[in-house]
Every structure is written in C-alpha cells, then in structure tokens.
N, C-alpha and C positions, 0 to 999 in steps of 0.2 A: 504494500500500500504506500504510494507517493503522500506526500505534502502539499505536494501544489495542485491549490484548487483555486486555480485564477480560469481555468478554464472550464468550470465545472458549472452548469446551468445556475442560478438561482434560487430554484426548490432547494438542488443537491445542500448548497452551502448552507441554508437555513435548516434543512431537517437533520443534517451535521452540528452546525450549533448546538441546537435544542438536545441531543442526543449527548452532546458533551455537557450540558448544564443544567436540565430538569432531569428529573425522576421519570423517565420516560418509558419506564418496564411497566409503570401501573396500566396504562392507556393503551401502550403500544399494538396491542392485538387489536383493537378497536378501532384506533386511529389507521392502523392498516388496511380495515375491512371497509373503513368510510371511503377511506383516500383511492384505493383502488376503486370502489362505486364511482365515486366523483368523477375519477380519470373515465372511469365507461361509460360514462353520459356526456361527456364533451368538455369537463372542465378543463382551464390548463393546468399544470400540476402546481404552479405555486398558490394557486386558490384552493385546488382541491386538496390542499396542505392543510393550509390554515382555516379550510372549511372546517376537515374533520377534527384539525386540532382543540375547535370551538365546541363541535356538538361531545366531543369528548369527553370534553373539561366539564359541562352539564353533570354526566353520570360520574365524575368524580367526588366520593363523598370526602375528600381532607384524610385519609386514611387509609 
C-alpha cells in the first residue's frame, strides 16, 4: 500500500480519513450496504458516502 493519495478520487481520501479517525467498525457494515444502494441508483460516490454516513449515524445509539 503506497502513501500517495494525490491521485486518488475524493470519496477515496474522505472515507480514508474517516477510517483513520472515527470509530468506524460500529457502522461500517451499514454504511456499506447504504453506500453500495446509493452507488446502484445513480449516486456519485462522494454523496453516496456521506448519504449513508448520515442515515447511519441515525441508528447509532452513543454505544
């Protein structure tokens, strides 16, 4: 795995982020099952990112 992620779309480097700085095990199953829906109805991927990362955060109860 390289370092450089100057070339790496936009989604890539934010759901990178997020991966190095939330608690991103609680959601992630979820957040993957929205994100792929999103992408198969025509969203582009950095909305259908931050779509499912919102309807996520919903059924997140703090614990």
């Amino acid at each position: 795995m390289t370092d450089n992620h100057n070339s790496d779309p936009e989604w890539v480097k934010q759901i990178s982020q997020d991966v190095e700085v939330e608690d991103f095990d609680k959601n992630k199953k979820l957040i993957r099952e929205l994100f792929l829906e999103y992408i198969a109805e025509g969203l582009p991927p950095m909305h259908a990112y931050k779509k499912a990362k919102k309807v996520a955060a919903v059924f997140d109860n703090g614990g």
